[in-house]
Phi, psi and omega in degrees: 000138199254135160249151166327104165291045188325119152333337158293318193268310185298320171308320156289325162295302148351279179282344169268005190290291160334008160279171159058209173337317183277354178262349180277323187275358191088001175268119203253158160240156180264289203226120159218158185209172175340061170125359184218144171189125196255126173274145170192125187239133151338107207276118163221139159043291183286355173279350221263175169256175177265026130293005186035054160257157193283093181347126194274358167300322197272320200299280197328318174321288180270030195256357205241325195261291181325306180333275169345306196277343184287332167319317187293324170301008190237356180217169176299151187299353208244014173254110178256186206223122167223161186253133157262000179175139179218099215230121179271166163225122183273125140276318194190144141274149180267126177246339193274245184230005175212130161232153197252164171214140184233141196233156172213146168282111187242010172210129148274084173270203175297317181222350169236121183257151170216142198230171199213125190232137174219150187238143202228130158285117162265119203253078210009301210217006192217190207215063184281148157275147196235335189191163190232140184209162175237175179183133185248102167254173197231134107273138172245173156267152182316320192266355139296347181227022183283325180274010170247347165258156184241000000 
């Protein structure tokens, strides 16, 4: 079942994507829409190895949390997204100074969604895809899982 993509819900899905962790690393959304949803973060200093390529920790973050939200735009508000699997493929290293990630829903079911996320290194004026990623998610409802964390 497709639910409403409201402007309310891309505004809050917006602003809940960018918390905790994913707000220590910098990672922002760009675009979202049904079944999509795209990140993108500015590269600084602490993204980097100490080969001064773009941590693939960072890459995997955002190929896993976009994943989730894109996830998010296809079920209720009264539904969270947890990843249950997860399998990357590095293509190249990412060196430049901005990356963007774009995740799609490529099945959508009742309770297991599954989506396909790719990350693109920016490279001053150009663009490499850097890595592929699939990512298998659960929506539950919220009030199955308000009594487990502690």
């Amino acid at each position: 079942m497709k639910y409403e993509l409201t402007k309310e819900r891309i505004d809050f899905l917006k602003k809940d994507y960018c918390r905790g962790f994913i707000e220590f690393c910098g990672i922002h959304a760009l675009k979202i829409e049904n079944g999509l949803f795209e990140s993108s973060v500015i590269i600084r200093e602490n993204h980097r190895t100490q080969d001064n390529f773009i941590h693939a920790g960072l890459i995997a973050t955002m190929s896993d949390h976009t994943a989730g939200y894109a996830a998010f735009t296809l079920v209720p508000e009264d539904t969270r997204i947890l990843t249950i699997e997860f399998k990357i493929n590095f293509l190249k290293p990412a060196y430049g100074n901005k990356l963007r990630c774009r995740s799609e829903i490529i099945n959508a079911g009742k309770q297991i969604i599954v989506a396909q996320s790719s990350v693109f290194d920016i490279r001053d004026t150009h663009e490499k895809m850097v890595s592929r990623s699939t990512i298998t998610l659960m929506a539950v409802k919220a009030s199955k899982l308000d009594n487990k964390r502690g």
